[in-house]
Backbone as JSON, one array per atom type, in Angstrom:
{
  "sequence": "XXXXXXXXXXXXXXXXXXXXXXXXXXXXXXXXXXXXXXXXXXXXXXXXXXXXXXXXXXXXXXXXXXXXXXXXXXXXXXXXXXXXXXXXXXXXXXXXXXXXXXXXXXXXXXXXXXXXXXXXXXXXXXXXXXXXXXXXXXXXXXXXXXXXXXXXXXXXXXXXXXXXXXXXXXXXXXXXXXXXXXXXXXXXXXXXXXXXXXXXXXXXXXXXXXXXXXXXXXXXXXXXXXXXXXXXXXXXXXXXXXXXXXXXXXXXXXXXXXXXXXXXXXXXXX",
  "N": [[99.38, 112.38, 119.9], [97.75, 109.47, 121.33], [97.84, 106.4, 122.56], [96.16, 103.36, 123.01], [97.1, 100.83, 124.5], [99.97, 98.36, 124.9], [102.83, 97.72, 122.91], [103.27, 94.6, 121.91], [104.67, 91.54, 120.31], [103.38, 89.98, 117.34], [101.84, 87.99, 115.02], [100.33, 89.43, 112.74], [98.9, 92.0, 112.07], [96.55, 94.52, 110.96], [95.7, 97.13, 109.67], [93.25, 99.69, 110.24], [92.34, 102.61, 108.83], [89.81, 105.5, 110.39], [87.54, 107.91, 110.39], [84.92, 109.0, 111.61], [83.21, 107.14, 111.6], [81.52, 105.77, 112.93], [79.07, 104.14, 112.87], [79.2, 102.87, 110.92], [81.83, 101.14, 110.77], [81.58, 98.47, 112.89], [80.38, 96.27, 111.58], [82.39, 95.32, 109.81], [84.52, 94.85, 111.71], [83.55, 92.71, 113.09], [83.53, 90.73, 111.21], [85.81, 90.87, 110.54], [87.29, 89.34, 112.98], [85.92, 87.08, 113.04], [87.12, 85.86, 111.62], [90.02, 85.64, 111.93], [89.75, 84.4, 114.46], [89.15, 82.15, 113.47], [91.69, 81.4, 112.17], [94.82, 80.32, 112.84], [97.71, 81.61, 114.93], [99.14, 84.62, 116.64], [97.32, 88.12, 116.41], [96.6, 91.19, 116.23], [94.04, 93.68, 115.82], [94.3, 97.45, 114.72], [92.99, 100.18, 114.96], [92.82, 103.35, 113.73], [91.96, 106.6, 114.91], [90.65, 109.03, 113.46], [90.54, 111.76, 114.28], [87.92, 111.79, 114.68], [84.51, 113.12, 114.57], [82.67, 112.17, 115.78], [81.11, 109.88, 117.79], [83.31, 107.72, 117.31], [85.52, 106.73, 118.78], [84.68, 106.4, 121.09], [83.24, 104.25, 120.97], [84.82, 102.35, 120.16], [86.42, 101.55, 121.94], [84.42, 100.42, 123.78], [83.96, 98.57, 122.17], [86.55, 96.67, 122.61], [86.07, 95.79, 124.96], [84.88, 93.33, 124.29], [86.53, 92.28, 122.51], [89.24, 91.98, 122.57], [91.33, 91.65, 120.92], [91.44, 94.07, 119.47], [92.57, 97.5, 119.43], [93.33, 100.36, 119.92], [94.02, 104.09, 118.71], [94.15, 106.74, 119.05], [94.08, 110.02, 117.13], [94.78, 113.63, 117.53], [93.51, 115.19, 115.83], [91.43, 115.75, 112.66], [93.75, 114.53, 110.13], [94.57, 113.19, 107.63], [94.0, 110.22, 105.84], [96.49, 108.99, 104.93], [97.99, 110.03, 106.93], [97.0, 108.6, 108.83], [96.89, 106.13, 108.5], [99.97, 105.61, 108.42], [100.63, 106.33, 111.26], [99.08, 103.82, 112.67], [100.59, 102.0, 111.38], [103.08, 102.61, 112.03], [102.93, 101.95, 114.43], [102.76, 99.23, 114.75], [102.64, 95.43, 114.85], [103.35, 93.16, 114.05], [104.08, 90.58, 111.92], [103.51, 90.4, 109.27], [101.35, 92.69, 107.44], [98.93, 94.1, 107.0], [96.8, 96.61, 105.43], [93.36, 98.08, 105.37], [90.21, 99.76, 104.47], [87.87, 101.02, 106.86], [84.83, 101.02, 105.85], [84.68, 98.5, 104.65], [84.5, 98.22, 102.26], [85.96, 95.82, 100.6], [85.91, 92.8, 101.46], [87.39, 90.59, 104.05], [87.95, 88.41, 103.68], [89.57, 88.33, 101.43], [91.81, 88.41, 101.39], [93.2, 86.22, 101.72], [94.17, 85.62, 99.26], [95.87, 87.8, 98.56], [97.87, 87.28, 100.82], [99.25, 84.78, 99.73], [100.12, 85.72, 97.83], [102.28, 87.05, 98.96], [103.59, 84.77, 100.09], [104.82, 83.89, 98.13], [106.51, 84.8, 97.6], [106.75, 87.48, 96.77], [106.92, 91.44, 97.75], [105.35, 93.21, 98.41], [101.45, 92.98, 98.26], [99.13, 94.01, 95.93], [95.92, 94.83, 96.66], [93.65, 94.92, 93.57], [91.01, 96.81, 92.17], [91.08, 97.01, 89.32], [92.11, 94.73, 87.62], [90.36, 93.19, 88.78], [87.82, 93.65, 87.78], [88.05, 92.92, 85.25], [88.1, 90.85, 85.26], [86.02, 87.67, 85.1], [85.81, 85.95, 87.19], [85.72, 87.52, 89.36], [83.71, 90.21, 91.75], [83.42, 93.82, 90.53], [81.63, 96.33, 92.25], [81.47, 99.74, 91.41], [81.36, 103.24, 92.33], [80.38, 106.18, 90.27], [81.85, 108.17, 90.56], [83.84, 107.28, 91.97], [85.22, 105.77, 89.86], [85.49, 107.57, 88.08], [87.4, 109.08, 88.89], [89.7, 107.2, 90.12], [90.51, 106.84, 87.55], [91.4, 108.78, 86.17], [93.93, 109.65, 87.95], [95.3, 107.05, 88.04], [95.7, 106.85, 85.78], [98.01, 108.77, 85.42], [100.12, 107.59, 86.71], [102.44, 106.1, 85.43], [104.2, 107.69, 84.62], [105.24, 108.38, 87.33], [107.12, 106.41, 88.34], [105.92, 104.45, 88.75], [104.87, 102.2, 87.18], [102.69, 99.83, 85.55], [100.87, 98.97, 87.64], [97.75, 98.86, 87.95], [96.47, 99.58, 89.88], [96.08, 101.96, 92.23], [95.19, 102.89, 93.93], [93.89, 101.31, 95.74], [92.2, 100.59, 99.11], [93.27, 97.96, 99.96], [96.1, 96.98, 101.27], [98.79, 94.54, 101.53], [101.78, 94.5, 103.41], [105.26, 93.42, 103.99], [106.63, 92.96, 107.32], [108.95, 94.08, 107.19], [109.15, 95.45, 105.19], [107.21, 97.3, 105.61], [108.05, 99.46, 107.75], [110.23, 99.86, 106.3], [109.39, 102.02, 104.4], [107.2, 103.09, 105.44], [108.73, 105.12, 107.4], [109.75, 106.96, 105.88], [107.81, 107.9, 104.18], [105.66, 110.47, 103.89], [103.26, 111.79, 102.56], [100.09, 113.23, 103.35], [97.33, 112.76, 102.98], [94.98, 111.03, 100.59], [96.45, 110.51, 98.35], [98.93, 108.73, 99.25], [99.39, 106.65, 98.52], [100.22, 105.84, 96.12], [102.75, 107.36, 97.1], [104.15, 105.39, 98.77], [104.09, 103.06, 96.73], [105.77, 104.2, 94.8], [108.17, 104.72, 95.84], [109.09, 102.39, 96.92], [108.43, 101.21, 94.48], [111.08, 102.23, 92.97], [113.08, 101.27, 95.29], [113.06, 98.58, 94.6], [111.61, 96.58, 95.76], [109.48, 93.61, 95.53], [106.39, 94.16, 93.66], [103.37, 92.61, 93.95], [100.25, 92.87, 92.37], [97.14, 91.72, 92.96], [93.88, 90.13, 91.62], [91.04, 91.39, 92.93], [87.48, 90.79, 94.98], [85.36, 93.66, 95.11], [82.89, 95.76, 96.78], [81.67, 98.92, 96.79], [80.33, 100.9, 99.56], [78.01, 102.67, 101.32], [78.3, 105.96, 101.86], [80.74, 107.06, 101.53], [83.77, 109.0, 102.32], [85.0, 110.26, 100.0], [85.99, 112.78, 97.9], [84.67, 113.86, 95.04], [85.48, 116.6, 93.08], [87.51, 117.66, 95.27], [89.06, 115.96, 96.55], [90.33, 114.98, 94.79], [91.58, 117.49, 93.5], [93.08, 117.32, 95.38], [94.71, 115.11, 95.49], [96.6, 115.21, 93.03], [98.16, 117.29, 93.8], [99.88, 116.41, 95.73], [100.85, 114.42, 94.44], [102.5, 116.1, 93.24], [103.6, 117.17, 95.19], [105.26, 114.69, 96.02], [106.97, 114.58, 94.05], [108.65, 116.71, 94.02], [109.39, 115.93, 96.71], [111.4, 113.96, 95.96], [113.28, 115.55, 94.77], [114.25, 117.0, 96.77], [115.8, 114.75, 97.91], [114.48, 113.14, 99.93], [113.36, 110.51, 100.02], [115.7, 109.19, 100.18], [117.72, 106.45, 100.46], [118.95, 105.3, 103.74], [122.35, 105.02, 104.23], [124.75, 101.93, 106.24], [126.36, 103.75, 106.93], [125.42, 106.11, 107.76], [125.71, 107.92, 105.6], [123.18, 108.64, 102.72], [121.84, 106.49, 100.14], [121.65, 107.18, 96.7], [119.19, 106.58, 94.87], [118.09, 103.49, 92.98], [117.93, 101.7, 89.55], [115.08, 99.71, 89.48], [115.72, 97.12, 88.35], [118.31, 96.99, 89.03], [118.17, 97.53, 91.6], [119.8, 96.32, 95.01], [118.64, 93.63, 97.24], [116.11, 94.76, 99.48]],
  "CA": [[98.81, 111.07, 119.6], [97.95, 108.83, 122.2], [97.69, 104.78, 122.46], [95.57, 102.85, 124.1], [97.55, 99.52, 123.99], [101.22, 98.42, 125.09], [103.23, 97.01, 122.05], [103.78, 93.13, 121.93], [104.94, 91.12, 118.86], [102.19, 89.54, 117.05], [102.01, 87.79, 113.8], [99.57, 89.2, 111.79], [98.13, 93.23, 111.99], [95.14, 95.14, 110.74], [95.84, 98.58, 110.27], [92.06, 100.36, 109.58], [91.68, 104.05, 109.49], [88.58, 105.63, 110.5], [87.4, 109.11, 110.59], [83.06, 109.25, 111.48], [82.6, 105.4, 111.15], [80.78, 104.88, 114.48], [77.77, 103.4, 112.07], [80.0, 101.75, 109.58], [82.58, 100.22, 111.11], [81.57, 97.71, 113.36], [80.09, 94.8, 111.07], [83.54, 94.77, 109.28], [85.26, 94.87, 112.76], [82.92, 91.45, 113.28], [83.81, 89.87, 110.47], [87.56, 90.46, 111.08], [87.48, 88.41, 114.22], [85.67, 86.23, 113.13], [88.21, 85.43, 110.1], [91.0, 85.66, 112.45], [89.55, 83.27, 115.43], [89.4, 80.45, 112.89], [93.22, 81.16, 111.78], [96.24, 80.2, 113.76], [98.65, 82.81, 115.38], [98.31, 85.75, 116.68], [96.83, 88.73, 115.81], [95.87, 92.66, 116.13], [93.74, 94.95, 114.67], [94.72, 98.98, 115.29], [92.33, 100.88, 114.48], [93.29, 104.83, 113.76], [90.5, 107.51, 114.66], [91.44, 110.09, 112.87], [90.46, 113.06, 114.5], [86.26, 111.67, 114.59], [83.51, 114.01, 115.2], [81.12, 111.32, 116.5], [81.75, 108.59, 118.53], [83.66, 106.35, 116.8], [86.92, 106.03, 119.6], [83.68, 106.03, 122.49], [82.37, 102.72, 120.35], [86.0, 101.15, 119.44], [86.62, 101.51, 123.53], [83.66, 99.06, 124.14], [83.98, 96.64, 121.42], [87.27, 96.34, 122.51], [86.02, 94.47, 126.27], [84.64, 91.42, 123.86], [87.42, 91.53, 121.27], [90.7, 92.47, 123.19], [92.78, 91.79, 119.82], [91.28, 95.5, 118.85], [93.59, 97.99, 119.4], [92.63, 102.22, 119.3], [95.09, 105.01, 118.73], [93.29, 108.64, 119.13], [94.82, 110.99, 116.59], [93.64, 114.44, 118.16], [92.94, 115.84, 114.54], [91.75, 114.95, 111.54], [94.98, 115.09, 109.48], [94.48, 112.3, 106.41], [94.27, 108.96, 105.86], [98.17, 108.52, 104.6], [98.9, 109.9, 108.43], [96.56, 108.04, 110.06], [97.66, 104.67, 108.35], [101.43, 105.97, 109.14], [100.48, 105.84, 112.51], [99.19, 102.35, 112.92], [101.68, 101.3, 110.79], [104.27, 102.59, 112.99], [102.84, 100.99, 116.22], [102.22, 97.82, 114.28], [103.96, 94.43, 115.5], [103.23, 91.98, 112.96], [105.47, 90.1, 110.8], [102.92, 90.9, 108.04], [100.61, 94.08, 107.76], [97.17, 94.86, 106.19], [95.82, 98.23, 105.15], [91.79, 97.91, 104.77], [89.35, 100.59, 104.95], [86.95, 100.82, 107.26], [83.62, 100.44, 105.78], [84.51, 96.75, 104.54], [84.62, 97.33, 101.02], [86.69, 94.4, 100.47], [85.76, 91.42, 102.64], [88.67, 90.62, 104.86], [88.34, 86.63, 103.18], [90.82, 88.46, 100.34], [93.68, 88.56, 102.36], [94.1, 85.08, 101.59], [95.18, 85.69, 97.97], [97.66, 88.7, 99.51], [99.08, 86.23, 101.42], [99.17, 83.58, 98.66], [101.56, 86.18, 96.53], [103.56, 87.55, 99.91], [104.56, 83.45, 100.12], [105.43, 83.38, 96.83], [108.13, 86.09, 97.6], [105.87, 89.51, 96.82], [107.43, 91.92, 99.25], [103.75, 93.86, 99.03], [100.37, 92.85, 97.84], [97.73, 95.08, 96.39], [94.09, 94.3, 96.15], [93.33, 95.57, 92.59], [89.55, 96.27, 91.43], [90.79, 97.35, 87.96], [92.09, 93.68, 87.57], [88.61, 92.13, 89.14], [87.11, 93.9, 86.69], [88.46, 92.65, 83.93], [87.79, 88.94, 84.95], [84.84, 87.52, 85.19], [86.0, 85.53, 88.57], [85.61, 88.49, 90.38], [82.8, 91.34, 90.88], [83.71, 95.53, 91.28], [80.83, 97.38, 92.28], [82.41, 100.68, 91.87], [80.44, 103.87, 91.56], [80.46, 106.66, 88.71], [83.05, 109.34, 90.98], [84.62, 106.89, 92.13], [85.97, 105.34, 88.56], [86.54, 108.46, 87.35], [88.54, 109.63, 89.93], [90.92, 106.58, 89.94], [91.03, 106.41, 86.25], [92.39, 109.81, 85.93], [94.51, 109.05, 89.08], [96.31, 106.13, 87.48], [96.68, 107.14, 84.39], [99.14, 109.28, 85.22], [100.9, 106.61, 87.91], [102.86, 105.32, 84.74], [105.36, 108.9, 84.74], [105.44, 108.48, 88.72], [107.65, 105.34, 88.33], [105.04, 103.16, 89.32], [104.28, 101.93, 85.91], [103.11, 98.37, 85.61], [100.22, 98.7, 88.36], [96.72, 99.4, 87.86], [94.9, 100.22, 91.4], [97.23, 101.69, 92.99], [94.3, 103.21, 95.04], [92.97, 100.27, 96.56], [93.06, 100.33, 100.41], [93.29, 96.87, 100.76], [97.34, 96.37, 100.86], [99.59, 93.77, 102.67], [103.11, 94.42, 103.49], [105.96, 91.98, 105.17], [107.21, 93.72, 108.53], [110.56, 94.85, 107.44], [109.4, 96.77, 103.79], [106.31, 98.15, 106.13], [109.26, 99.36, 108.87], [110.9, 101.03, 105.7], [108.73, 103.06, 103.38], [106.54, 104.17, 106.45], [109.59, 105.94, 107.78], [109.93, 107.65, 104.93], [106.52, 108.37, 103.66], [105.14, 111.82, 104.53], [102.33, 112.53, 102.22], [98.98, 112.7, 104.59], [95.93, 112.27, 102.07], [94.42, 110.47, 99.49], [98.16, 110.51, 97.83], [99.75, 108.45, 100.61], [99.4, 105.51, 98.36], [101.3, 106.25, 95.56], [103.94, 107.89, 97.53], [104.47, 103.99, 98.81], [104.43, 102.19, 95.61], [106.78, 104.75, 94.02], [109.46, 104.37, 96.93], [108.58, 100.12, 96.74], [109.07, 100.5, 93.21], [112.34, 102.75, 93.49], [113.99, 100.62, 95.5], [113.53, 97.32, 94.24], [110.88, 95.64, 96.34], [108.64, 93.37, 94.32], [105.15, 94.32, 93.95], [102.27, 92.19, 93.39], [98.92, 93.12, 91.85], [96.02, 90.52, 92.81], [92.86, 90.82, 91.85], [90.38, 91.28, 94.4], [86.13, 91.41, 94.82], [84.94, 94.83, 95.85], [82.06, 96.77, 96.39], [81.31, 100.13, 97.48], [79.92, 100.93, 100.84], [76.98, 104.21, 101.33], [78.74, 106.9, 103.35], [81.83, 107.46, 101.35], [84.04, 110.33, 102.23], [85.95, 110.21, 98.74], [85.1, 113.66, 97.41], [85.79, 114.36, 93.42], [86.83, 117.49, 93.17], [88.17, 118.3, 96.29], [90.04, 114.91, 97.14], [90.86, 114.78, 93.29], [92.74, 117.99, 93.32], [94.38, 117.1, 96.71], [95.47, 114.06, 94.83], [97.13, 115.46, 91.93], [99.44, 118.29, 94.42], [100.03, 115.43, 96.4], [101.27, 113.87, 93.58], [103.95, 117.13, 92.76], [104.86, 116.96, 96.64], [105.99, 113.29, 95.75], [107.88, 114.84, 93.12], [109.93, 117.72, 95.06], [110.41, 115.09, 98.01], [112.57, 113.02, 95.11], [114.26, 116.49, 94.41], [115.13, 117.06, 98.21], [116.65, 113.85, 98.58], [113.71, 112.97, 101.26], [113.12, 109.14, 99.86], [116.85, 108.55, 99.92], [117.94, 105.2, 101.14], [120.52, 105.45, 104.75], [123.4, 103.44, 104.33], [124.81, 102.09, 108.0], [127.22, 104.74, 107.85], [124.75, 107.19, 108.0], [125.24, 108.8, 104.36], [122.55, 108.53, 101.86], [122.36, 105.85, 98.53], [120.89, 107.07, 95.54], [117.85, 105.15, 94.16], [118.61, 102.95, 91.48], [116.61, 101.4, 88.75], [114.07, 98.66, 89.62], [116.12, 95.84, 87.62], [119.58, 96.93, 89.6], [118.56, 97.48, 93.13], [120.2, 95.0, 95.85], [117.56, 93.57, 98.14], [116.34, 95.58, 100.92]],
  "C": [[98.87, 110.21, 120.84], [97.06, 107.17, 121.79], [97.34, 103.95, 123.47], [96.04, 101.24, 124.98], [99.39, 99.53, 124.13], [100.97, 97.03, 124.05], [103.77, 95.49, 122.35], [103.8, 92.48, 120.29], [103.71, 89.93, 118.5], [102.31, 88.37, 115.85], [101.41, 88.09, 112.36], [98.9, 90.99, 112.24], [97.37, 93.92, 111.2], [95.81, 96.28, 110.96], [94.55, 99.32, 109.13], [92.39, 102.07, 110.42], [90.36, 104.28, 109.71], [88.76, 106.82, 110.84], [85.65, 108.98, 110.24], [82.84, 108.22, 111.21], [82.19, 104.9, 112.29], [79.63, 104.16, 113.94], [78.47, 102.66, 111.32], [80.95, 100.51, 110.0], [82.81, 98.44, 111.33], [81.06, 96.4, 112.5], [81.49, 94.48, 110.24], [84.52, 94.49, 110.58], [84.54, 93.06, 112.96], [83.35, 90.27, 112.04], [85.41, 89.66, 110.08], [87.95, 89.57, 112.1], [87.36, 87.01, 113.9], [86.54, 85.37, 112.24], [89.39, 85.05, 110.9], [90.87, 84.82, 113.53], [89.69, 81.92, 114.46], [90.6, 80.33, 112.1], [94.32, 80.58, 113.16], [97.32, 81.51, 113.78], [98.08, 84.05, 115.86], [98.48, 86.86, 115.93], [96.11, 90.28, 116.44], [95.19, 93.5, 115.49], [93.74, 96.53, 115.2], [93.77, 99.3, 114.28], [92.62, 102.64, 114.94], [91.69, 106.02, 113.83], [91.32, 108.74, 114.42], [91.01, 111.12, 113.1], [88.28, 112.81, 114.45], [85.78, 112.77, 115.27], [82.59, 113.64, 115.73], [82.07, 110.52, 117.43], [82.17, 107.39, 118.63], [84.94, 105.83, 117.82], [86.15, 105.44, 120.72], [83.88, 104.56, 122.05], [83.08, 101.95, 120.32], [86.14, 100.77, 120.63], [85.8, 100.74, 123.97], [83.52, 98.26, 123.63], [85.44, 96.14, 121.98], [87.34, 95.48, 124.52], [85.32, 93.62, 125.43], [85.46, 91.55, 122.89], [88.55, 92.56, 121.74], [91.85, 92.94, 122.3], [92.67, 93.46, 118.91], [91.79, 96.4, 119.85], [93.22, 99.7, 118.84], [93.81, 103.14, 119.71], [94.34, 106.01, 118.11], [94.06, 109.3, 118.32], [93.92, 112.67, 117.12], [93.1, 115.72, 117.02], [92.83, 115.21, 113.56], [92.9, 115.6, 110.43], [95.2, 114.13, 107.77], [94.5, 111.33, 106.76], [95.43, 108.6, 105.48], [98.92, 108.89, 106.06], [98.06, 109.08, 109.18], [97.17, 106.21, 109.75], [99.34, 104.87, 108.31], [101.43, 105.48, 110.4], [100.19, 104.47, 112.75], [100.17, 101.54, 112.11], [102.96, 101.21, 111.93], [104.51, 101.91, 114.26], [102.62, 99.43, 115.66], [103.25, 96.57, 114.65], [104.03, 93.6, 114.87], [103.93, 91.59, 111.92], [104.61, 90.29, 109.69], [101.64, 91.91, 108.81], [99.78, 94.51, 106.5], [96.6, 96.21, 106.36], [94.79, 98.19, 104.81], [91.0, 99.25, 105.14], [88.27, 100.26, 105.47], [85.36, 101.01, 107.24], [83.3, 98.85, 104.89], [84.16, 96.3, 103.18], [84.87, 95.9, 100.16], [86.48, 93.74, 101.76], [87.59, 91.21, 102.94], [89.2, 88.91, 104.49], [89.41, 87.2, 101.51], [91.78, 88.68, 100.56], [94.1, 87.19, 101.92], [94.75, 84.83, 100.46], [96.19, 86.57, 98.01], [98.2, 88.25, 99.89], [99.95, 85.51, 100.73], [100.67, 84.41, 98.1], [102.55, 86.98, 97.43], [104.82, 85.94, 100.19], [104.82, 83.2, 99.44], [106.53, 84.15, 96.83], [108.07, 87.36, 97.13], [106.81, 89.93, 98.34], [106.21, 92.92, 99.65], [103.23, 93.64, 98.05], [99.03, 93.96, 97.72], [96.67, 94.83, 95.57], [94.58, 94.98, 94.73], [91.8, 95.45, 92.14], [89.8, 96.52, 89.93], [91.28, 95.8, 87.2], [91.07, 92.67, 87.73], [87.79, 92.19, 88.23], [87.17, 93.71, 85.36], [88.22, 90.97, 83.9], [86.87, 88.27, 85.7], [84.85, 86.9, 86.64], [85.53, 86.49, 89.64], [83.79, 89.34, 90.21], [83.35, 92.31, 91.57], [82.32, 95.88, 90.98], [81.32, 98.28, 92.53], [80.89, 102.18, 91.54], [80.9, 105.07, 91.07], [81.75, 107.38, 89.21], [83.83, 108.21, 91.74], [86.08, 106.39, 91.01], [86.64, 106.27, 88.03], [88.05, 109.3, 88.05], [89.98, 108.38, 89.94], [91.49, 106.32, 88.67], [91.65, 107.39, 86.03], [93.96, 110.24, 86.94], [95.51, 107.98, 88.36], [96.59, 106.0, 86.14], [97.93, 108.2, 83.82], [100.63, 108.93, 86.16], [102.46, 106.45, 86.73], [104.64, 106.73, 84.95], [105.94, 108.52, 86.45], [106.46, 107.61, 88.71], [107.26, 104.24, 89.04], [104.26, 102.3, 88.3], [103.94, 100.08, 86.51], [101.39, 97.91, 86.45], [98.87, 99.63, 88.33], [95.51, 100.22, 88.5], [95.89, 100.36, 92.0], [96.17, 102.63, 94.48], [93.83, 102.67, 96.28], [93.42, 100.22, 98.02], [92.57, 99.37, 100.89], [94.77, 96.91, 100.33], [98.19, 95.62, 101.61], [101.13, 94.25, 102.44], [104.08, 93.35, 104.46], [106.53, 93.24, 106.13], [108.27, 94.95, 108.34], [110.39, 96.17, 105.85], [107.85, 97.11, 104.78], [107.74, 99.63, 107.0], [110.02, 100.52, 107.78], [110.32, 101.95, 105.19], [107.95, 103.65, 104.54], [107.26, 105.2, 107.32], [109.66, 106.96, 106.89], [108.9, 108.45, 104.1], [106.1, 109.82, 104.58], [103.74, 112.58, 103.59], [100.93, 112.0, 103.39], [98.14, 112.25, 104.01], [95.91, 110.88, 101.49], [96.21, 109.84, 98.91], [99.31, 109.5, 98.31], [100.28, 106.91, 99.56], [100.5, 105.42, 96.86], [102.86, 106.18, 96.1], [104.78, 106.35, 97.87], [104.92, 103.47, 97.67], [105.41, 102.7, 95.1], [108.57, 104.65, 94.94], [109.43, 102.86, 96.79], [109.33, 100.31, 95.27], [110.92, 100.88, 92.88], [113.1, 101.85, 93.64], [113.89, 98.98, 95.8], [112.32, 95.81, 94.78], [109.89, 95.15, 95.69], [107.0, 93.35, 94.88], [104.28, 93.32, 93.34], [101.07, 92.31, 93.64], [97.98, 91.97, 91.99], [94.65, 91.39, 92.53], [91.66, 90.44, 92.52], [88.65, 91.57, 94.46], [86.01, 92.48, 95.73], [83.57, 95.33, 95.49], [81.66, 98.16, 97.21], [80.2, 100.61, 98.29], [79.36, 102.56, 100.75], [77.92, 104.81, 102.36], [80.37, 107.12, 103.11], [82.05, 108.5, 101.74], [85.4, 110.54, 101.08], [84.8, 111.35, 98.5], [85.59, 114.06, 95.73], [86.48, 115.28, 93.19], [87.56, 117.57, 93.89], [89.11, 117.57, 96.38], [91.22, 115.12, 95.23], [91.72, 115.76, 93.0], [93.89, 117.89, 94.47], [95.41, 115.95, 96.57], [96.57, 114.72, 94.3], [98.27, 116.77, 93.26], [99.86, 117.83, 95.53], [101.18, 115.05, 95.71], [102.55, 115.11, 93.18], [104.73, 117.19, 94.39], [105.48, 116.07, 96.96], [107.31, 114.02, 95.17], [109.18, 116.24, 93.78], [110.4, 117.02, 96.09], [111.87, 114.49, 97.45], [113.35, 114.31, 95.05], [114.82, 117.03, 95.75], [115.64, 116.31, 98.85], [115.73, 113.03, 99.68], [113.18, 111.31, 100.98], [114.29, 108.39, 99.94], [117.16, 107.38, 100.77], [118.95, 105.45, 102.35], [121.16, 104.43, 104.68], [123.76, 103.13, 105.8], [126.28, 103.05, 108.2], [126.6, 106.55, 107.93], [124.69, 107.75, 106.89], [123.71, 108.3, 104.0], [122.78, 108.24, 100.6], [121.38, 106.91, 97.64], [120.11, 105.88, 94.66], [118.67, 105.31, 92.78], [117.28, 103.02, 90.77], [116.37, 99.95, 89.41], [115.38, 97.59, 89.7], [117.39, 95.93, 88.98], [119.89, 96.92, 91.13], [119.0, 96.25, 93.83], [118.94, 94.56, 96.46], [117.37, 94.29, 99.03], [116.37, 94.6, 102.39]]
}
């Protein structure tokens, strides 16, 4: 993996994957700036190429002489979107941290209700379209393999010990620095799956989640595939479940052992 960009502390990070989005990208890359020039503080966006077959790192490499605050880290395969948002996670400097996908489903003006419930004392925020969709405030344009794929997807979240949360798909999610810092250490699924694996470690050990709900609509040129992604989900979802049986989510105390996850209600703070 190589990085195009020496780390400085920021206040605010963007972490988009991308794999073949040299056509897609860029108008959500434009309308991130432009969201972020009329805020205060600063600000990065890392963008992960995940192993592209076009020329989406060529393209990020010249938008990035008129918008400096973009930020490219070459992965030299494609390996998933749960490692490629690992990676910018890991290089990330920001006292808070956004996960969006890069064809701009979600407008980048819904961060400000993520925020809204990270200052209320959320320790992570996640878009939800199955919440938007339920209230008329909002609109989900979702389409037919997409629905079914997350409906069969989260209807079996509730066993995972992630009960409670409806989209747990959605890759729009904010985290605060220090619960990004933890669960991305710990996280190891690469796919589709990656997202889960989060919430169920979040929910584990104690960190409070909040569900907003968020307008979305779906962007031509998905690479969400039904079957294929859909069974890579689901044995995703059992390599969650043997990580918990090898101890591999366990908390380090500072004397180096390992706690055992509690329940929700009993954990300390992290």
């Amino acid at each position: 993996m190589t990085s195009s960009f020496h780390p400085d502390s920021t206040a605010f990070s963007l972490i988009i994957p991308a794999f073949n989005e040299e056509h897609r990208i860029f108008p959500y890359l434009d309308s991130i700036v432009a969201y972020f020039s009329r805020r205060q503080g600063s600000y990065e966006i890392i963008v992960i190429d995940d192993g592209s077959r076009d020329g989406t790192a060529n393209a990020i490499e010249a938008y990035r002489r008129r918008a400096p605050a973009v930020k490219l880290i070459r992965l030299p395969t494609n390996t998933g979107k749960g490692a490629a948002v690992r990676a910018g996670m890991t290089a990330a400097q920001g006292h808070l941290r956004l996960m969006a996908d890069a064809d701009g489903a979600t407008a980048i003006q819904e961060l400000d209700a993520l925020e809204a419930a990270i200052a209320q004392g959320a320790d992570i925020a996640v878009g939800s379209r199955a919440m938007g969709s339920r209230d008329r405030r909002y609109r989900v344009q979702a389409r037919w393999h997409r629905t079914i794929l997350g409906n069969l997807f989260n209807g079996i979240v509730g066993r995972m010990g992630v009960a409670g949360i409806g989209d747990t798909q959605c890759g729009f999610k904010l985290f605060r620095q220090s619960v990004a810092d933890d669960l991305f250490s710990v996280a190891r699924i690469d796919g589709y799956g990656f997202d889960l694996e989060l919430l169920f470690i979040a929910n584990r050990r104690g960190y409070r989640i909040a569900e907003i709900p968020i307008n979305w609509s779906d962007r031509p040129g998905s690479k969400v595939r039904v079957v294929r992604d859909g069974l890579s989900m689901f044995r995703e979802l059992a390599m969650v479940r043997r990580n918990v049986g090898m101890g591999l989510y366990e908390r380090q105390l500072p004397n180096g052992s390992v706690g055992e996850f509690c329940e929700v209600a009993d954990c300390p703070p992290a």
